[in-house]
Structure formats: structure tokens, C-alpha cells
Backbone as a chain_set.jsonl record, in Angstrom:
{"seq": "XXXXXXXXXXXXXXXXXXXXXXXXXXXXXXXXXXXXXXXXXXXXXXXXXXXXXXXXXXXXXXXXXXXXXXXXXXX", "coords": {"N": [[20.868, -3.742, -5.635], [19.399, -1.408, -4.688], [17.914, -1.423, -7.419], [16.295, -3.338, -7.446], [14.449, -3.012, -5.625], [12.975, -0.608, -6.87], [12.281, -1.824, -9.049], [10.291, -3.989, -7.157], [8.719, -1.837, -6.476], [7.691, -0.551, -8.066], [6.28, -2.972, -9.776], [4.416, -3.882, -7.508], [2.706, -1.221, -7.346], [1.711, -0.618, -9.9], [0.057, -3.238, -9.789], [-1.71, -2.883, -8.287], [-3.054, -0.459, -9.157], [-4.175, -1.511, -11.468], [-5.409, -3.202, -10.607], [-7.45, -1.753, -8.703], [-7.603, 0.725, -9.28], [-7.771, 4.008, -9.383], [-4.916, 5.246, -7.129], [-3.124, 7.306, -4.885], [-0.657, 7.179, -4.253], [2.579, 5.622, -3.169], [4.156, 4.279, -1.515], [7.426, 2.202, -0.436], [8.554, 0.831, 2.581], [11.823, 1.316, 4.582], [12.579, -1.474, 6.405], [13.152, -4.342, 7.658], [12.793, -5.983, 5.466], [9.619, -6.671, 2.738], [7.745, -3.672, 3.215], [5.103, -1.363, 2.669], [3.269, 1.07, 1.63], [0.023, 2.472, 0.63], [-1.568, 5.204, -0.475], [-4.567, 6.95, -0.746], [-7.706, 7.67, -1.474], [-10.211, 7.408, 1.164], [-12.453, 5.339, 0.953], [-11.677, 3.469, -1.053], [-9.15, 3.122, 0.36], [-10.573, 1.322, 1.824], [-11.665, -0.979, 0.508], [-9.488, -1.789, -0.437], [-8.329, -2.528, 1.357], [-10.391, -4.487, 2.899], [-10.233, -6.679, 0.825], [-7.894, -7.357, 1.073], [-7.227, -8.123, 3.778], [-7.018, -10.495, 4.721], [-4.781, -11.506, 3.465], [-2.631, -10.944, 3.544], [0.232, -10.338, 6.104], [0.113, -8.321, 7.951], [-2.112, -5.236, 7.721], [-2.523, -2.352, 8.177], [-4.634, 0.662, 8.443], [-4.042, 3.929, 8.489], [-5.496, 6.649, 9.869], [-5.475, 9.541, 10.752], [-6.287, 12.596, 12.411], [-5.998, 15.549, 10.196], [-4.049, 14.037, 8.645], [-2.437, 12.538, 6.209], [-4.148, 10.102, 4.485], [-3.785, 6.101, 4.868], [-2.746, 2.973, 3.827], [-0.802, 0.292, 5.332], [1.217, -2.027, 4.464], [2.233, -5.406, 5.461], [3.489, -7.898, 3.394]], "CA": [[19.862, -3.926, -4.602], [18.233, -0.384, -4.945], [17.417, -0.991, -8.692], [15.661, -4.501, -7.278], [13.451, -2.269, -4.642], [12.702, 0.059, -7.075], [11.146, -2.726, -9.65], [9.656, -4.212, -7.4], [8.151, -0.768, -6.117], [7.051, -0.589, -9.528], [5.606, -3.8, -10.117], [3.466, -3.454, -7.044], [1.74, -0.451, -7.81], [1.302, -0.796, -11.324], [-0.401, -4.115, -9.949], [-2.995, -2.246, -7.56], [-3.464, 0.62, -10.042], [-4.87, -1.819, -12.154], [-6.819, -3.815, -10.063], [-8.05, -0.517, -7.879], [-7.847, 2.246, -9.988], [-7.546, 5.578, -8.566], [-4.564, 5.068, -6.253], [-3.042, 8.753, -5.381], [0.119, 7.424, -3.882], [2.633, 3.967, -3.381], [5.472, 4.033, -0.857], [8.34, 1.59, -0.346], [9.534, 1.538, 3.553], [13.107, 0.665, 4.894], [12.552, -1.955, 7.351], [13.367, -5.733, 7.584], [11.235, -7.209, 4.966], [8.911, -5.732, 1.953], [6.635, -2.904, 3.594], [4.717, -0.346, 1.885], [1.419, 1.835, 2.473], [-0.788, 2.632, -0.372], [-2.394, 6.33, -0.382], [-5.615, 7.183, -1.767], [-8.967, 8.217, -0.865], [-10.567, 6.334, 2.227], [-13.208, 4.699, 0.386], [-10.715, 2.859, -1.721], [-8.456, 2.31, 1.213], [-11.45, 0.654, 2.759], [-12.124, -1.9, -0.457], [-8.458, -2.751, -0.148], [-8.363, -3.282, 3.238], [-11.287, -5.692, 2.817], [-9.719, -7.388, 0.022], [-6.221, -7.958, 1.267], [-7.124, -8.274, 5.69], [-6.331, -12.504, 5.497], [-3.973, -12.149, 2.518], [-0.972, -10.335, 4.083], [0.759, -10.929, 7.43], [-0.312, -7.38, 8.597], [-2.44, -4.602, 7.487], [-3.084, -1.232, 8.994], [-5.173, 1.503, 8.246], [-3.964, 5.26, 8.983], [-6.379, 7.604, 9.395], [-5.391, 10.332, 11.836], [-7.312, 13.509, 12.091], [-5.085, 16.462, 9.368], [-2.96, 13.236, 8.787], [-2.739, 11.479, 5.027], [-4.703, 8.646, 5.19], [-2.964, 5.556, 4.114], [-3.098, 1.508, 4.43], [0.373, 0.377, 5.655], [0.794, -3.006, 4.419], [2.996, -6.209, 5.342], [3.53, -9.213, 2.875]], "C": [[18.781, -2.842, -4.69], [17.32, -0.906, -5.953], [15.957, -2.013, -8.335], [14.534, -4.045, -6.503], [12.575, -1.595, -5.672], [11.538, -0.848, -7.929], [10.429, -3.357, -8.94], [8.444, -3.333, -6.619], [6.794, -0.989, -7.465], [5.799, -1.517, -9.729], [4.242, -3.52, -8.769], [2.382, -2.603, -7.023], [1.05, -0.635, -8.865], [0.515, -2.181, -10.884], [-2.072, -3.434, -9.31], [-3.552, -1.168, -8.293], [-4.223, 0.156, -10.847], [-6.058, -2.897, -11.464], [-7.64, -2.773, -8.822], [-8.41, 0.735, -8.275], [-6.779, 3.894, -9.397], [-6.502, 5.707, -7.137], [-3.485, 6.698, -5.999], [-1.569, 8.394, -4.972], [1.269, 5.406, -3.519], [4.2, 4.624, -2.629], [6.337, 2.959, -0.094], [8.922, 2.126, 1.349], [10.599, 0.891, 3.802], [13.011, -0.206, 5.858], [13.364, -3.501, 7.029], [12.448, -6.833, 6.482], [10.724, -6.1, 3.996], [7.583, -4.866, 3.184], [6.371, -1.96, 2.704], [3.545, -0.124, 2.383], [1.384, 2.647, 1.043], [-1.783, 4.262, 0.053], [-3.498, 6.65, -1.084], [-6.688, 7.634, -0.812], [-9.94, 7.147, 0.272], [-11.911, 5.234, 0.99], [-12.689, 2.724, -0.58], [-9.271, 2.163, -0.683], [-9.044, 1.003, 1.845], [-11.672, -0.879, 1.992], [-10.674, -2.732, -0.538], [-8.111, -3.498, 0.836], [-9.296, -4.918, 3.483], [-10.922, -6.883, 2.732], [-8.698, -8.081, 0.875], [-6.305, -8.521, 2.978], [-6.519, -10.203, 5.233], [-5.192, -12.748, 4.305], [-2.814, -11.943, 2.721], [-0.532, -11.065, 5.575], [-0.082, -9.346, 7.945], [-0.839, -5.997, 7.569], [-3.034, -3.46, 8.217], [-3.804, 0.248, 8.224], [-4.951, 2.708, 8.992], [-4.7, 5.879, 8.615], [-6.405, 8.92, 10.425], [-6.184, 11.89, 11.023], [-5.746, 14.134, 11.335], [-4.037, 15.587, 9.056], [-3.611, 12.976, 6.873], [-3.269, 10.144, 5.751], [-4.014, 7.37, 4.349], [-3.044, 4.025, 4.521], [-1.368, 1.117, 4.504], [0.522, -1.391, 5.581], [2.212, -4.048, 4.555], [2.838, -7.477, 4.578], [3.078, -10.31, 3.642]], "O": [[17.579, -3.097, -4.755], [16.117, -0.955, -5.696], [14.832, -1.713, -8.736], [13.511, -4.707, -6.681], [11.379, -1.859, -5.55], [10.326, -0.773, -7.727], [9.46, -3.703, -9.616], [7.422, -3.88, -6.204], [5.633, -1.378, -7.598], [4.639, -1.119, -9.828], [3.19, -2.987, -9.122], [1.25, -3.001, -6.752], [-0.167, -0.813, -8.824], [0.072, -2.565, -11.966], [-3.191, -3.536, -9.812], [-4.722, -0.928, -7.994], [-5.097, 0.917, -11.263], [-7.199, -3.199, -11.813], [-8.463, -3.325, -8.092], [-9.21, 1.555, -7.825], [-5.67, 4.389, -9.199], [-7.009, 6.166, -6.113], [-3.103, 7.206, -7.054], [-0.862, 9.346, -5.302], [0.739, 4.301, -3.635], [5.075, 5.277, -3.199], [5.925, 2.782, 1.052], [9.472, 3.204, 1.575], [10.61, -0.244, 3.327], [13.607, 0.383, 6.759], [14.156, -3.579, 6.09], [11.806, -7.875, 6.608], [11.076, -4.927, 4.118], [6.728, -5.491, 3.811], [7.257, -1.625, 1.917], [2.896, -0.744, 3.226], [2.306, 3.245, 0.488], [-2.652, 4.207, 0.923], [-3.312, 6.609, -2.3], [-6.541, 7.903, 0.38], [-10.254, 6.035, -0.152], [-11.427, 4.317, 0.327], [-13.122, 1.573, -0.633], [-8.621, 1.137, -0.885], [-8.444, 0.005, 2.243], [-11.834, -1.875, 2.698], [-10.603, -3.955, -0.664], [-7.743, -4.65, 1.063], [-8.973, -5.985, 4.005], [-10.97, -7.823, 3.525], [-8.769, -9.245, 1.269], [-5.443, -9.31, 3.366], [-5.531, -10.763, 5.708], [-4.715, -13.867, 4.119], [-1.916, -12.607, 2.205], [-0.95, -12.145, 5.992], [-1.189, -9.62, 8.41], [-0.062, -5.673, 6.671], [-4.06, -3.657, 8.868], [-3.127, 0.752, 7.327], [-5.507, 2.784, 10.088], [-4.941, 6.017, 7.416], [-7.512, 9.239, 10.86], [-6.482, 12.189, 9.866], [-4.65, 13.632, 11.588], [-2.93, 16.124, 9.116], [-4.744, 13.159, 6.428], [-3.066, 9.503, 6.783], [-3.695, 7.601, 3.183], [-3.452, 3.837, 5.667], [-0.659, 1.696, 3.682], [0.028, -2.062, 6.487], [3.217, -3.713, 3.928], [2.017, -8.253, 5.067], [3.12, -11.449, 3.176]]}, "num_chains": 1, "name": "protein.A"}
């Protein structure tokens, strides 16, 4: 089950890395379901955000002040 998280950790990034570029960061969370949040430079959060708002079930944008900024994304 891990190894199955981990590929498809993998595969995800390695998918946005190549269609985004410059991504600084790619985390896997524990919940009910695939979640993850994508780290990088706002600019680039902002072009994903764009992209992906009607393609997921939920997308959020963290941007707290001294916080990482980060898009927090549901399938």
C-alpha cells in the first residue's frame, strides 16, 4: 500500500514538473482519498490554480503571512 502512495506520489509530480517547471516542493497527505499540495513560488501557484480550479473537486491556495505558500489540492 505504501509502495502504491509512493508511485503514485511520484508519478504526480514528475507529471507537474513537466508540465510547470519550477516546482520547489510535492506532498502526499494522509486523509480519506488522494490529497496533496504542490509548493513553489506564488506566481506558479497562481498558473496552476488557474489551470486546474474546474478540474479537481477542490483546490486551495495557502498563502499565510511567514507561512510556505502552497496549493492544497483534491482529485
Amino acid at each position: 500500500m505504501e509502495s502504491e502512495k509512493q508511485n503514485l506520489a511520484s508519478e504526480i509530480f514528475n507529471d507537474i514538473q513537466r508540465d510547470y517547471g519550477d516546482v520547489e516542493k510535492f506532498v502526499m497527505e494522509d486523509e480519506d482519498g488522494p490529497v496533496f499540495c504542490i509548493y513553489a513560488d506564488d506566481d506558479l501557484l497562481w498558473k496552476i490554480f488557474e489551470d486546474w480550479m474546474d478540474e479537481v473537486s477542490s483546490i486551495e491556495f495557502n498563502a499565510g503571512t511567514n507561512e510556505d505558500h502552497y496549493l492544497r489540492v483534491i482529485p
